[in-house]
N, C-alpha and C positions, 0 to 999 in steps of 0.2 A: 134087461133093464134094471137088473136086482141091484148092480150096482152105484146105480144109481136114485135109487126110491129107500134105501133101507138107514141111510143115517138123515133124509131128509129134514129131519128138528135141527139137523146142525147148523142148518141157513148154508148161508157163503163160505165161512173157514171153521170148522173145525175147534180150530183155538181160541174162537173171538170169546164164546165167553168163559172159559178157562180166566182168556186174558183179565176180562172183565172183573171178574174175580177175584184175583190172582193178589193175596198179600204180600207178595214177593215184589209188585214192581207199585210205584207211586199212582195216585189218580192222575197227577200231571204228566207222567211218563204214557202211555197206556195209548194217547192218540199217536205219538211216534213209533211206537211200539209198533204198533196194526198198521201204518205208513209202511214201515219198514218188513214187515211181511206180507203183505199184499204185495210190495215189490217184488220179495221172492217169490210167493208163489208163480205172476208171471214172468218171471225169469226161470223157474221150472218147466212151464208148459213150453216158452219159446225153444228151449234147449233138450225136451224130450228125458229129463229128467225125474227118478223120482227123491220126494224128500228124506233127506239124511245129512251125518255130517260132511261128505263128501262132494255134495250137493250147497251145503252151506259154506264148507271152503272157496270152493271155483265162484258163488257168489260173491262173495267177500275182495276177491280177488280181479274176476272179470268183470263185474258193478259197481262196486264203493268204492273201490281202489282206483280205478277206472280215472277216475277223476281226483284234483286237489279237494280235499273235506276240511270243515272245520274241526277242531280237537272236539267239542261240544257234538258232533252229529258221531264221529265215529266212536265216541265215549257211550251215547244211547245206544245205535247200532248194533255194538259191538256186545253189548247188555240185551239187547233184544235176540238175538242170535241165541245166549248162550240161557235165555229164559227159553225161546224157542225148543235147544236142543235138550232140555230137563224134561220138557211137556211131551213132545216125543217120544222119549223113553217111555215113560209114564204111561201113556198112549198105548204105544204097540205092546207094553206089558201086560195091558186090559186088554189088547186086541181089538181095539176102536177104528174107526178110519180115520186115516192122519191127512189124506189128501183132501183140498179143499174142492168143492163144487166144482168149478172152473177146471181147475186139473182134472178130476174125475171124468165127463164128457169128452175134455181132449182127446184123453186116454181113446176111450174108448169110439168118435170119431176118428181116430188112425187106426186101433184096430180094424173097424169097420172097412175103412178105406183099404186098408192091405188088404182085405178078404176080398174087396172087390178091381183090386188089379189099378186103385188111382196112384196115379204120381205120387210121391213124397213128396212135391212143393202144393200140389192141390189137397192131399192131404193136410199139409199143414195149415192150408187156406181157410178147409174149412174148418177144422179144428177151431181157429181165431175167432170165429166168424162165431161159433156156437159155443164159445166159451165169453165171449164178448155179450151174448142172450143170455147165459148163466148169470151173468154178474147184473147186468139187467133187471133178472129176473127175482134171482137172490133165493131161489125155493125149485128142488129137485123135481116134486108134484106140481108144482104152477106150472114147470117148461113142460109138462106133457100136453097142457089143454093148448091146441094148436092157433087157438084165439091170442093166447102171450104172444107166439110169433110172427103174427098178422102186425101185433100191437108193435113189436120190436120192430119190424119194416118198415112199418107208419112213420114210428120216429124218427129211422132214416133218411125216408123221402123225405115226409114233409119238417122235420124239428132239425136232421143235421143237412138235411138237401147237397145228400152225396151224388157224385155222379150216377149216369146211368149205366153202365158198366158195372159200378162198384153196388149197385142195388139189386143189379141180378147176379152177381158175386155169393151175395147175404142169401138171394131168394135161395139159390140154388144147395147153401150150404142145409141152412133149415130145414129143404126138401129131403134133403139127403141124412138127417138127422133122424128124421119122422122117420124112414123109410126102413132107411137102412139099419138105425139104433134102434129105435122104438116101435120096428116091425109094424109102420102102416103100410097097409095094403097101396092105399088112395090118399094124398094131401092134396087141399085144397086151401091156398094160403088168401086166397081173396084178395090179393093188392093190386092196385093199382100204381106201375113204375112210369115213375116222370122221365119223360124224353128229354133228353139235354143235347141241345146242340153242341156239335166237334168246334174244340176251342184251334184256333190258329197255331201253330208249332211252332217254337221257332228253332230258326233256322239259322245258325253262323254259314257266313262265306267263304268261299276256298282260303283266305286270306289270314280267318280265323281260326280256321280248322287247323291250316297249319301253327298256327304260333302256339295250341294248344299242344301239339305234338312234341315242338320245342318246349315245353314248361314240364311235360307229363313226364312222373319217377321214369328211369330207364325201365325197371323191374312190367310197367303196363304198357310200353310203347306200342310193342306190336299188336297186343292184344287192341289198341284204340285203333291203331293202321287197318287190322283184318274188318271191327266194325266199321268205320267207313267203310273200307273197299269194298265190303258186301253186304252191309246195310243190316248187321244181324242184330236182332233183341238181347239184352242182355244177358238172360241165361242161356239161351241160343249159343251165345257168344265163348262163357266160362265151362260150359258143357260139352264145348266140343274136343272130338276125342281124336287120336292119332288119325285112324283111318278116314276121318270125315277131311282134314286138310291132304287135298292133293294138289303139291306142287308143282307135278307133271302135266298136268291135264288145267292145270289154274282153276277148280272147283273147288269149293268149299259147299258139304252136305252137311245141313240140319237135319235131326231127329229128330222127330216126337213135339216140332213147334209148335206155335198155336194151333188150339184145335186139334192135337194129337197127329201135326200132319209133315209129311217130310217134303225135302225140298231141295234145291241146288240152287249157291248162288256164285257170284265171283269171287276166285283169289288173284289181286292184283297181279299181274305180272312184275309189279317194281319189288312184291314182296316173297319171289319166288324161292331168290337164294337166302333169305333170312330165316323164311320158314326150313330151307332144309339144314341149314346152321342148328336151329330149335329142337329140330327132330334127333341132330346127333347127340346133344346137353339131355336131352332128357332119357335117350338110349342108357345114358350111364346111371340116369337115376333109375331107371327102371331096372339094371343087371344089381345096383346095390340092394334097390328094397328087396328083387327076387332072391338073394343072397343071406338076407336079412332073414329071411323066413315073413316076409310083410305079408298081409290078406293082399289080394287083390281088391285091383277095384272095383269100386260098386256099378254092379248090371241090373237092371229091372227085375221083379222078380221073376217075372214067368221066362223069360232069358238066361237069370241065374240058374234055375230047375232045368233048361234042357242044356248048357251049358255050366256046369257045376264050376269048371276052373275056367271060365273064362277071360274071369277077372283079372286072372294072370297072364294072360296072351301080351302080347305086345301091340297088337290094333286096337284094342281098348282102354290103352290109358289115355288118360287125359291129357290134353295138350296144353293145356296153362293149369299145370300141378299145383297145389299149396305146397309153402316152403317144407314145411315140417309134416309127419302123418299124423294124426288124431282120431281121436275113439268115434267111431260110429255109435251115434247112440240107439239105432234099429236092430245091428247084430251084435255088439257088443265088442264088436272086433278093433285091433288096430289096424287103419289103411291112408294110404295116400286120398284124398279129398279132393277136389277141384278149387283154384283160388276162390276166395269168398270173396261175391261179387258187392257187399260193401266197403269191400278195400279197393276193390278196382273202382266203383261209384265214388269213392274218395279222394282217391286220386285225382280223376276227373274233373272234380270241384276247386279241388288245390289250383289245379294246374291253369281251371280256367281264372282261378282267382288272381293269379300271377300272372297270365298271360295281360290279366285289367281288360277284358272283355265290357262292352258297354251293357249286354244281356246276358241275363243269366242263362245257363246252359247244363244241363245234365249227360249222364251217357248214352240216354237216348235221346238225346240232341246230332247223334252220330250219325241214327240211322234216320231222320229225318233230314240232314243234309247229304246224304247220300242220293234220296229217290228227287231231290229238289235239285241237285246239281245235275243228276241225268236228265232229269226234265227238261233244264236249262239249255242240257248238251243235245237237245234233240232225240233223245230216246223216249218212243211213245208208252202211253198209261199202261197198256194192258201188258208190255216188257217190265213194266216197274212195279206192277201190281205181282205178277210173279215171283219175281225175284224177293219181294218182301215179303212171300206169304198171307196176302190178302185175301180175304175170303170172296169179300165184293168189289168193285174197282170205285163205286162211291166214296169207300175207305181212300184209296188212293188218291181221287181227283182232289183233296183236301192241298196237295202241293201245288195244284193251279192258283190257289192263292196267297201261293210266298213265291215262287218262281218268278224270278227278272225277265222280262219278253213274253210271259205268257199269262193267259188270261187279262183279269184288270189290269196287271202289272206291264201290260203289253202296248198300254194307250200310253198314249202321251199329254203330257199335261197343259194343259191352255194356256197357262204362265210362259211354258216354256216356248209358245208360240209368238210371243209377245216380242223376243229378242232381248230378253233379261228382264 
């Protein structure tokens, strides 16, 4: 935890009161200033980065730029940046720590977490989650008394009255902080989590679904056809790899879904010959990168260790590639990536927005018309509980109350008894 306890007088960043300080930038500059690196820092932690100028480029680029700026904001910015990279210097020439609180725990919750065989997305779960108490907290010695993190949940439930999913998300992260970072034996966080009742899904009709299909980039089509067809989670969905679509057999295998659990569900028959059309476009991408001298791609670790090249196999690539390869920031390597499923969630949104939907609709709005329209079609709970990976079938019975003919949905209305 040394790395964490030994620049503790820093607070939260490092620079703040450098900043503060600092006869180089105006009093009235100084709140934009710390705006504007506070930004960066979480654009550090989300990207698994650490601070440099290289680091400060890709921000400037993938953030500010991002968007139309006024001359006046990229004019500070752009000044904050380059007081940023003087301090820096200065910094690692004394041998000071330049990472702020927040990055610091990140860090070291993912180490944590590779040590112990979690996900790279729960990894970075909880990362958020205890870097989120960092900032909270504001003080490296305060996040050790386990009383802060009771206090941090409190506020959760009861001040941001997050779901409950999303409270044992937190709990679980904190748990694993204490445990795992700070070497407790035993946490004992003392909260009590508010039960929230399962909010209603919704659910577009066959009628919607398709016009969504008609609006969606050519580039996500199929990718939104396979979620319908088999009702997959979203990473479920961008995660899946060569060998998991079988066209011959019409399955489609999950890995590692919720709950660490694998699974088979349907691949449409209508999308039989598309997918094997997919399989021979990416054939050709996979002989260039192999050609390329490209890493393969990315395996778990303990799958990496007994297969060292498997990455480079051809049952293991991905089935919806990114266009381009990109730096892994875990091994440092160049590789092909899996589409980044907020470009396919984008898409989604576009498509419904064009389509002029009267409800809004996400990409998991796919897989919630999937198990509602079986429903609809007469296939029973415990078929549909399967196929989506449920743990309990109470999770599933939730589509009894959108489904057309079933349950409430199934009575008829007294008006309409009336004869108009």
């Amino acid at each position: 935890m040394t790395d964490l306890t030994d620049t503790a007088a820093a607070g939260l960043y490092p620079w703040s009161r450098d900043l503060e300080g600092s006869i180089d930038v105006r009093t009235e500059e100084r709140a934009g200033f710390a705006m504007l690196l506070g930004w960066f820092d979480k654009f550090l932690c989300a990207n698994g980065l650490e601070p440099d100028r290289g680091a400060c480029e890709r921000f400037w680029k993938e953030a500010v730029k991002a968007r139309v700026r006024e001359n006046w904001q990229l004019e500070q910015w752009g000044a904050a940046l380059r007081w940023y990279l003087r301090w820096l210097e200065n910094r690692q020439a004394k041998g000071g720590e330049v990472r702020s609180l927040a990055k610091r725990v990140w860090d070291s919750v993912v180490r944590a977490g590779a040590r112990r065989g979690l996900q790279p997305r729960t990894r970075e779960t909880y990362a958020r989650w205890v870097a989120q108490f960092a900032v909270r907290v504001g003080d490296a010695r305060m996040m050790l008394d386990e009383g802060r993190g009771r206090d941090f949940l409190t506020w959760l439930v009861e001040g941001k009255k997050v779901s409950f999913s999303t409270q044992k998300q937190a709990l679980n992260a904190l748990v694993f902080f204490y445990k795992a970072v700070c070497g407790r034996d035993e946490v004992d966080l003392g909260v009590r989590l508010r039960k929230t009742e399962p909010r209603i899904p919704v659910v577009p009709d066959a009628a919607e679904v398709v016009r969504v299909f008609e609006k969606i980039d050519a580039r996500y089509n199929l990718m939104a056809r396979i979620q319908y067809g088999g009702g997959l989670r979203l990473m479920e969905l961008v995660r899946l790899r060569i060998k998991d679509v079988d066209e011959t057999r019409g399955i489609v295998t999950v890995r590692c879904g919720k709950g660490d659990k694998d699974r088979t569900t349907i691949l449409p028959e209508a999308l039989k010959a598309e997918v094997a059309e997919q399989k021979a476009k990416l054939r050709e991408v996979f002989e260039e990168d192999r050609a390329s001298g490209l890493a393969g791609a990315w395996l778990p670790e303990a799958l990496a260790r007994k297969h060292p090249h498997g990455g480079e196999k051809w049952p293991w690539q991905y089935f919806f590639p990114a266009a381009h390869p990109a730096l892994d920031p875990q091994s440092g390597l160049v590789r092909r990536h899996h589409i980044g499923e907020e470009a396919y969630s984008r898409a989604i949104r576009r498509a419904v927005d064009e389509a002029m939907l009267d409800k809004g609709m996400t990409s998991h709005a796919l897989r919630h018309a999937f198990a509602t329209h079986l429903l609809e079609g007469g296939t029973d709970l415990r078929t549909i509980q399967t196929l989506l990976g449920h743990a309990d079938v109470k999770t599933t019975e939730i589509y009894t109350h959108v489904a057309k003919g079933v349950g409430a949905l199934g009575v008829k209305s007294p008006l309409d008894r009336l004869g108009g």
